[in-house]
VOROTOR-212397 format. One line per field, with one value per residue (C-alpha): z, y, x; residue number from 1. Coordinates in steps of 0.2 Angstrom, whole numbers, plus 5000, padded with zeros to 4 digits. Example, Ala and Ser with C-alpha at 12.3 -4.5 7.8 and 13.67 -1.06 7.14 Angstrom:
c3	(5039 / 5036)
c2	(4978 / 4995)
c1	(5062 / 5068)
n	(1 / 2)
***
This chain:
c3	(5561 / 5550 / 5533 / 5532 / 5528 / 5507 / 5507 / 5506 / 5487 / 5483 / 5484 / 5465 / 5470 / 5477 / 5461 / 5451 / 5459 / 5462 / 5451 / 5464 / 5476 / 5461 / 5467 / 5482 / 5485 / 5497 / 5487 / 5497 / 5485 / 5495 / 5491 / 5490 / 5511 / 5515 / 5517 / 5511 / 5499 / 5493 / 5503 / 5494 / 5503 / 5503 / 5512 / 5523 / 5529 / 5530 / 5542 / 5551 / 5550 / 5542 / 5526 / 5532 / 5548 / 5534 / 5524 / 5529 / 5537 / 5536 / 5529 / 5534 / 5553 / 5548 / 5547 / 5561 / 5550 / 5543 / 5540 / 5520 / 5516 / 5518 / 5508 / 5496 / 5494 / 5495 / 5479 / 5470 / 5471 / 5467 / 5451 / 5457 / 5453 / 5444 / 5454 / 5470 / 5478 / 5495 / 5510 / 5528 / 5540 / 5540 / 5558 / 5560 / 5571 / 5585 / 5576 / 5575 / 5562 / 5542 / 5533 / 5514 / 5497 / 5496 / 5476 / 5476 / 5459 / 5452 / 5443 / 5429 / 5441 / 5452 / 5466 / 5468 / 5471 / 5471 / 5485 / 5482 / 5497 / 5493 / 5511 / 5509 / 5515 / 5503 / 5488 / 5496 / 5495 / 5478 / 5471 / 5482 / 5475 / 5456 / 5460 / 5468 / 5452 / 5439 / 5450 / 5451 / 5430 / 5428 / 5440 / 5432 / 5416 / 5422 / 5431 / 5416 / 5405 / 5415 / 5419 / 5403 / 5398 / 5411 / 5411 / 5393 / 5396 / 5412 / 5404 / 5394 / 5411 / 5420 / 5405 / 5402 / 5420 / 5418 / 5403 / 5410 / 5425 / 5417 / 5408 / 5424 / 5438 / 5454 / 5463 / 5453 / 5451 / 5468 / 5456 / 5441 / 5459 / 5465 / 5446 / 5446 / 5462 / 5461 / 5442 / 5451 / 5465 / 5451 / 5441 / 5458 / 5460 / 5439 / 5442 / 5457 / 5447 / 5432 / 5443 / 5443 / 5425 / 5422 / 5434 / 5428 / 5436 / 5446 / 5449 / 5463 / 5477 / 5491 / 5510 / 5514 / 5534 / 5528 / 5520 / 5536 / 5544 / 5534 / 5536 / 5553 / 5553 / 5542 / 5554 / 5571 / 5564 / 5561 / 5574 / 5588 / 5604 / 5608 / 5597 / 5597 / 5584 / 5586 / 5574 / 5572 / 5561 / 5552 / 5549 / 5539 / 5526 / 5510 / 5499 / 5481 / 5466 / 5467 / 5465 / 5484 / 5482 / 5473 / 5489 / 5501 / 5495 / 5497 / 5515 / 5520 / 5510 / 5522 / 5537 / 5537 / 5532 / 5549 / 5558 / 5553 / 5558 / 5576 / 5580 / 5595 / 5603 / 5595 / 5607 / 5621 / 5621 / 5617 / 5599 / 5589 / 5573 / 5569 / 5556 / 5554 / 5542 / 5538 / 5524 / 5517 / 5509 / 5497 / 5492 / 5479 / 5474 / 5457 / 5452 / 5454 / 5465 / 5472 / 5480 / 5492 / 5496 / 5507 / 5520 / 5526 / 5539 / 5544 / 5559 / 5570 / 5584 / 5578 / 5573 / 5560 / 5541 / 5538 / 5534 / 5523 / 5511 / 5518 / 5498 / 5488 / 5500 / 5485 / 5472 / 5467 / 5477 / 5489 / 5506 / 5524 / 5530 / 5529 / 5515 / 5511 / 5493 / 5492 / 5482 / 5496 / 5494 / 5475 / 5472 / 5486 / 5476 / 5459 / 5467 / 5473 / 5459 / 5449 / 5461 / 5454 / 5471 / 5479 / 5496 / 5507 / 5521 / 5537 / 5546 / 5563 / 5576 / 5586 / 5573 / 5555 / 5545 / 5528 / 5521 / 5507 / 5498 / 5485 / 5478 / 5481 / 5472)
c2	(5495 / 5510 / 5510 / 5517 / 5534 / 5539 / 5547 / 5566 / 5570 / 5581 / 5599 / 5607 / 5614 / 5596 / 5588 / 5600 / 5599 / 5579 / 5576 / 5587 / 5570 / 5562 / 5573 / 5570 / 5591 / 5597 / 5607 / 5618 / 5628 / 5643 / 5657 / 5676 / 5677 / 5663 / 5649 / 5633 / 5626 / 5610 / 5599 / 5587 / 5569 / 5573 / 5589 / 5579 / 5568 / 5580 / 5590 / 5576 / 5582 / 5576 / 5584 / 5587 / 5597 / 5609 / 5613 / 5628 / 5632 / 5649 / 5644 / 5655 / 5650 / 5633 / 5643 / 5649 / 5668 / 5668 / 5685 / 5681 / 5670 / 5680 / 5696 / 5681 / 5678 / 5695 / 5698 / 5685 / 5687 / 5708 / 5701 / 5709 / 5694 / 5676 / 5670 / 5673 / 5659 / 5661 / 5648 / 5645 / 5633 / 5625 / 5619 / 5601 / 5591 / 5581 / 5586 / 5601 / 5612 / 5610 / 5622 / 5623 / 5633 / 5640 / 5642 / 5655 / 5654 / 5659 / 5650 / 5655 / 5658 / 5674 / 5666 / 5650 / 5651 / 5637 / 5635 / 5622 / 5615 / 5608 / 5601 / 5606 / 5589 / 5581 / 5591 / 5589 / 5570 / 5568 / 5577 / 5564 / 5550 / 5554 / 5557 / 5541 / 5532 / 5541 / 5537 / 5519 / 5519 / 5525 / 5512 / 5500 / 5503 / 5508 / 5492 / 5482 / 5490 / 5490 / 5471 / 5466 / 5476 / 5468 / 5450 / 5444 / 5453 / 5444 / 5428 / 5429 / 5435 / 5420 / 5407 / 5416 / 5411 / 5395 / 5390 / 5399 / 5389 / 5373 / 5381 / 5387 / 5381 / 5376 / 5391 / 5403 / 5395 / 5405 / 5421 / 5413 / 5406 / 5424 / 5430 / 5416 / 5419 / 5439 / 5434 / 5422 / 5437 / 5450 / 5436 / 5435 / 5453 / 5455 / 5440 / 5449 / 5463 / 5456 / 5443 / 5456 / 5456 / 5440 / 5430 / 5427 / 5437 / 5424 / 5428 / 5422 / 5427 / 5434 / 5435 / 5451 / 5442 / 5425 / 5435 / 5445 / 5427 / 5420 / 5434 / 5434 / 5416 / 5420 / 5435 / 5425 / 5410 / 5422 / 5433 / 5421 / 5432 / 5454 / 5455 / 5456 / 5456 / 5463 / 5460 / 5474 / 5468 / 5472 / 5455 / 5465 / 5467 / 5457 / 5446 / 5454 / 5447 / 5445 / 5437 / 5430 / 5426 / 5444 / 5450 / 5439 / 5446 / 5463 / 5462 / 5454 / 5463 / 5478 / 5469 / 5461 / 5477 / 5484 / 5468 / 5475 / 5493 / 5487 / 5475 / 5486 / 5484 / 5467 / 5465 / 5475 / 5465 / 5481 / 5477 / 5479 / 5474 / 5479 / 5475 / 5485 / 5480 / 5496 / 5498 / 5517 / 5525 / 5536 / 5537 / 5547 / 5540 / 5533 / 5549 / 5539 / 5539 / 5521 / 5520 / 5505 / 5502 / 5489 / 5500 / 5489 / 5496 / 5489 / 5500 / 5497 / 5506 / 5508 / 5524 / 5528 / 5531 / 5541 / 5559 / 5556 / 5545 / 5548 / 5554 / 5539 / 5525 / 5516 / 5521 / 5504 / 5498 / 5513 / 5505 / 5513 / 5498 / 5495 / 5477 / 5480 / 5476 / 5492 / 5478 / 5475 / 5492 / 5492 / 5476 / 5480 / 5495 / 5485 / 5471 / 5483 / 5493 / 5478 / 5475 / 5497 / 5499 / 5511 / 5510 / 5525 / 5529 / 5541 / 5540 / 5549 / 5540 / 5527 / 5525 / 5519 / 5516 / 5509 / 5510 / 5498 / 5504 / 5494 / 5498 / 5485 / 5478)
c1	(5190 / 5193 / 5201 / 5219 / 5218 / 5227 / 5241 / 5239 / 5242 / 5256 / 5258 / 5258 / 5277 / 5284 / 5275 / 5285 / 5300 / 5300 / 5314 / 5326 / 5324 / 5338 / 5351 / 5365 / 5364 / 5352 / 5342 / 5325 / 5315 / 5309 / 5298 / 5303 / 5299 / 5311 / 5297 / 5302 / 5290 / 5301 / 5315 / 5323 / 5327 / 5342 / 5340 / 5328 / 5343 / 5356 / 5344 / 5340 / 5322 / 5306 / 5300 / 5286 / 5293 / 5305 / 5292 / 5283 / 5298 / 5306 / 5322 / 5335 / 5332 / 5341 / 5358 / 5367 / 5368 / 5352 / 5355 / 5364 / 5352 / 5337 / 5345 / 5350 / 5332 / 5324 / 5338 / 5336 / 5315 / 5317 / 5328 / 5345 / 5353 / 5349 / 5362 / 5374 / 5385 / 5393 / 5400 / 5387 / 5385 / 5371 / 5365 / 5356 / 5344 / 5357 / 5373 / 5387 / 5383 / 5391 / 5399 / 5391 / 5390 / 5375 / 5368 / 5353 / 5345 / 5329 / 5317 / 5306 / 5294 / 5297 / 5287 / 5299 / 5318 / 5330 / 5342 / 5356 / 5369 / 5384 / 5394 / 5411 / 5417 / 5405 / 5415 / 5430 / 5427 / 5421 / 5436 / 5447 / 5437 / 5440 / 5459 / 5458 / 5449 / 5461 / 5477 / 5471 / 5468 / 5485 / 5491 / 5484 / 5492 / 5510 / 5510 / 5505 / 5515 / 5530 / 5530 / 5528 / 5542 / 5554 / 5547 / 5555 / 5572 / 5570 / 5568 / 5584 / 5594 / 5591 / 5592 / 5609 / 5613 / 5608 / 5619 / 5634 / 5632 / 5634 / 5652 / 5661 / 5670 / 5662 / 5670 / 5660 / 5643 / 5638 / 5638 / 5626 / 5614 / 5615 / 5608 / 5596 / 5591 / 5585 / 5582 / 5566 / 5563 / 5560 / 5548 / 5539 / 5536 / 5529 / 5516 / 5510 / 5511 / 5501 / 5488 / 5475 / 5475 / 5477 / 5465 / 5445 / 5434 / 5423 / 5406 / 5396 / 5384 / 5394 / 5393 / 5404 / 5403 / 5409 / 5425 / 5429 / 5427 / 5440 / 5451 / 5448 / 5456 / 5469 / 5475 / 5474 / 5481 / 5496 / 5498 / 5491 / 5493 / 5492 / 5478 / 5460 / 5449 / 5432 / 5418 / 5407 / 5393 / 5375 / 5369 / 5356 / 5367 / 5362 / 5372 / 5378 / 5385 / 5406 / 5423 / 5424 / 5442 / 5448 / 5438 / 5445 / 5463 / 5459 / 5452 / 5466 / 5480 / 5471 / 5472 / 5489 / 5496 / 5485 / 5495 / 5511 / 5510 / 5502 / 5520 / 5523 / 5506 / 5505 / 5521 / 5511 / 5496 / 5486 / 5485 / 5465 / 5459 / 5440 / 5430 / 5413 / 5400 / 5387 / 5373 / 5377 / 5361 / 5358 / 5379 / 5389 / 5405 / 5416 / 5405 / 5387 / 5376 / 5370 / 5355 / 5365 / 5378 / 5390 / 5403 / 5415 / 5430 / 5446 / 5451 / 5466 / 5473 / 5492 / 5503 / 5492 / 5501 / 5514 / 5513 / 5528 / 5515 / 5497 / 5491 / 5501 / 5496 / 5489 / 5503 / 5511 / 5529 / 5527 / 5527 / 5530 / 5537 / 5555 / 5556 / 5539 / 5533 / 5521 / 5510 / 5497 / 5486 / 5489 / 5480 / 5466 / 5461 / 5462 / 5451 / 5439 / 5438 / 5436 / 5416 / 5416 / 5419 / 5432 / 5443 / 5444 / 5459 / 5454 / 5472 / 5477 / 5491 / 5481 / 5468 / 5468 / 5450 / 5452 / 5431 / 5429 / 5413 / 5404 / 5388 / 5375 / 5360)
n	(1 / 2 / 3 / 4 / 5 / 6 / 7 / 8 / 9 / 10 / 11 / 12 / 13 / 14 / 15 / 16 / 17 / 18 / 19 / 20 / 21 / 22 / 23 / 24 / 25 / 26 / 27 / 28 / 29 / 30 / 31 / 32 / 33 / 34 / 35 / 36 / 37 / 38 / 39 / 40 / 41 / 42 / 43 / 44 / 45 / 46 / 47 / 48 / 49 / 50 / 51 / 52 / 53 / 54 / 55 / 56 / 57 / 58 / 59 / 60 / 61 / 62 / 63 / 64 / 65 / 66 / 67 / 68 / 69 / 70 / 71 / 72 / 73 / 74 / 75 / 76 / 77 / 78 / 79 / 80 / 81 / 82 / 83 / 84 / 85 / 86 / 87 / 88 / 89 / 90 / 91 / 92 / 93 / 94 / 95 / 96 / 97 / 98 / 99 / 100 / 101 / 102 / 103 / 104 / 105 / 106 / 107 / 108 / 109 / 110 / 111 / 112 / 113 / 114 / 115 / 116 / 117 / 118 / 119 / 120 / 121 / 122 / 123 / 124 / 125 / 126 / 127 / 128 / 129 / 130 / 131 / 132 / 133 / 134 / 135 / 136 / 137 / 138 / 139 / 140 / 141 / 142 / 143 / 144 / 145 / 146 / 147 / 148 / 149 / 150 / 151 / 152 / 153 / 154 / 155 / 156 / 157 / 158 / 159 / 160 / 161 / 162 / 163 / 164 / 165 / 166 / 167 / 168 / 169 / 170 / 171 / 172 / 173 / 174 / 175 / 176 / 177 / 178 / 179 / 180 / 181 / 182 / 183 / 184 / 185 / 186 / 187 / 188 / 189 / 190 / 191 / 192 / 193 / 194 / 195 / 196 / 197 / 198 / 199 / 200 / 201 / 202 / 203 / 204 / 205 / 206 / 207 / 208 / 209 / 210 / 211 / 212 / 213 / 214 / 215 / 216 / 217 / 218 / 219 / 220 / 221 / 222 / 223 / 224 / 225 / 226 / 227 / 228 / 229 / 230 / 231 / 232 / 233 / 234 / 235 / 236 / 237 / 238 / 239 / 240 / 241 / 242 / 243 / 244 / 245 / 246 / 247 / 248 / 249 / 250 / 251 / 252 / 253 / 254 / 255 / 256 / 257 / 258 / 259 / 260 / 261 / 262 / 263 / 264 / 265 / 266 / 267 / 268 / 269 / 270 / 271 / 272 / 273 / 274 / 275 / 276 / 277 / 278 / 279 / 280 / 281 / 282 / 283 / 284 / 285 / 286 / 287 / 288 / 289 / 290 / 291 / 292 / 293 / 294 / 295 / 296 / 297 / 298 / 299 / 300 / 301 / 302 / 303 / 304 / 305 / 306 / 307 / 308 / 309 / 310 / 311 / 312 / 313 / 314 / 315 / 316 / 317 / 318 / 319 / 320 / 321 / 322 / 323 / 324 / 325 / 326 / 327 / 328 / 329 / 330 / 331 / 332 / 333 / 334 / 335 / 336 / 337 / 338 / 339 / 340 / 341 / 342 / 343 / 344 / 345 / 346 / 347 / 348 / 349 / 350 / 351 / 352 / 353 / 354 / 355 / 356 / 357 / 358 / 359 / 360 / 361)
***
C-alpha cells in the first residue's frame, strides 16, 4: 500500500496573500497578463470552481466583458492608475451571472495586482442588515422608555377608577368598569412591551428541530384543518447554546402571524406553512462574519406583505392586520437579536420567507 502523498506546499504568492482567505469579498490577485496567481475561498465559492482550476487562469475570461477588465489590468500594471473601480457581471460555474464592483489596485509589487469583488446584492444586504440592527436598538429603547412612561400614570388611572367606583351609584359604575377595563388592556400591552427586558436570559443547549416541533404543534393545534405544514430539515445541523423558550416565542410569533395572513387559503384548504433548517457557511451579517451559522425559514404561500409596510414590518405596534398588536415581529427580532442573531423577510404575493439567522459555534 503506498503512503498518502503531502500536500503540495504553497505557491510564494498564495503564502503571501493567505490572509485574503479572512475576507467575505472575492478577492483574485492577478498578474499584469490577466493570469490569476491567488483566489481567495471566497472567490472559490462564489465561482463555483476549485482553487486550483482559477488559478492559472486568465481572469478576465470569467466576466462576460472581459474586455474592462483586461485594460484594468494592463493600467494598473503600466502605473496609469493605483486604483479604478467600475460595475461587471461576473459569470459562474451552474449559475446566472452576478453583477459586481470591481476594485483594481496595485500592490507594492508591479508584477501582482489585486482584484476585489463586491456582489452588489451582497452590499445591498449588508447595508439592509445594519439598518435592520440600528432600527431594532432604537426599538428597543423607544419601547422601553415609552412603557415606563405610561405604566405609573397608568397605575393612578385605574386606582382612581377603582375608589370612584365604590363612591357612585350603580347606574354609573359601567363608566369606572369601562376605565378599568382599557386601564388592564393598555397594562397588557406595556408588560408585553417590557417582557424582553425584563425576562432572564436562560441558557441551555438547543435543538433548533425540537423548537420548530413545538411550534409545529402549537400551529396545528390551532388551526386544525386547510393547512399543511411541511418540515424541511438538515438533521446535520448541531446543537448551540440558547434561551429555548425566547426562541420558541419567536418561531412562533413568525408563524402564527404566517397563520393569519393564509385565513383565505386556510378557508380554501390550499393553505402552507414550511419550515426549512440549513447550515449557511462562510456568512457576513450584524457586520461579522461567522464561519457557521444556523438558517432557519418560515415560508408560507399567502399574499405576501404589504407594500404599504414591507420596510417597517419590525417597527413596534405596526401591523398589516386589521386589530393586530404590531407586537408579534418586534419581539421576534428582540429574541433573535438577543442569540446576536438577525431575521430577514424576502416577500412577494404567494410566498413569504422570514430567514432567522444565528451564528453557530
Amino acid at each position: 500500500m503506498s503512503p498518502t502523498a503531502a500536500p503540495a506546499p504553497p505557491t510564494p504568492a498564495q503564502a503571501r496573500f493567505q490572509a485574503f482567505d479572512l475576507l467575505a469579498t472575492l478577492v483574485a490577485v492577478v498578474s499584469p497578463d490577466g493570469t490569476v496567481l491567488f483566489a481567495n475561498a471566497a472567490l472559490e465559492d462564489a465561482l463555483g470552481t476549485s482553487r486550483r482550476a482559477i488559478e492559472g487562469s486568465n481572469f478576465p475570461q470569467f466576466f462576460t466583458e472581459p474586455a474592462p477588465l483586461r485594460t484594468a489590468i494592463e493600467g494598473a500594471g503600466s502605473n496609469e492608475f493605483a486604483a479604478l473601480r467600475y460595475d461587471a457581471w461576473l459569470t459562474r460555474h451552474g449559475a446566472d451571472a452576478t453583477q459586481v464592483h470591481v476594485v483594481v489596485a496595485q500592490t507594492d509589487r508591479p508584477d501582482q495586482i489585486v482584484v476585489e469583488l463586491l456582489p452588489l446584492e451582497q452590499q445591498a444586504r449588508q447595508e439592509r442588515e445594519e439598518r435592520l440592527i440600528d432600527q431594532a436598538q432604537a426599538n428597543k429603547e423607544l419601547i422601553r422608555n415609552l412603557a415606563h412612561e405610561i405604566k405609573n400614570p397608568l397605575g393612578g388611572i385605574r386606582g382612581a377608577a377603582q375608589l370612584l367606583e365604590m363612591e357612585i351609584g350603580r347606574d354609573l359604575k359601567e363608566y369606572t368598569r369601562v376605565i378599568i377595563h382599557e386601564a388592564d388592556r393598555l397594562q397588557t400591552l406595556v408588560d408585553r412591551l417590557l417582557a424582553p427586558h425584563r425576562r432572564p436570559h436562560v441558557v441551555g443547549d438547543v435543538n433548533i428541530h425540537e423548537v420548530c416541533e413545538r411550534v409545529r404543534s402549537l400551529i396545528l393545534a390551532e388551526f386544525p384543518r386547510g393547512l399543511r405544514v411541511v418540515r424541511d430539515y438538515d438533521t446535520s445541523l448541531p446543537e448551540f447554546r440558547g434561551d429555548r423558550e425566547q426562541l420558541i416565542q419567536a418561531v412562533l410569533n413568525i408563524a402564527h402571524n404566517a397563520c393569519q395572513a393564509l385565513a383565505e387559503r386556510i378557508a380554501a384548504g390550499e393553505a402552507q406553512l414550511t419550515f426549512r433548517s440549513r447550515i449557511a457557511r462562510q456568512v457576513t451579517f450584524g457586520k461579522q462574519r461567522y464561519r457557521l451559522a444556523l438558517e432557519l425559514h418560515v415560508i408560507d404561500n399567502g399574499p405576501g406583505v404589504p407594500p404599504s409596510i414591507k420596510d417597517r414590518i419590525f417597527y413596534p405596534l405596526v401591523s398589516g392586520r386589521e386589530g393586530g398588536s404590531g407586537l408579534g415581529l418586534t419581539l421576534a427580532q428582540t429574541f433573535v437579536q438577543q442569540h446576536h442573531g438577525l431575521i430577514e423577510c424576502d416577500s412577494v404575493p404567494g410566498r413569504t420567507d422570514f430567514k432567522i439567522l444565528i451564528p453557530l459555534p
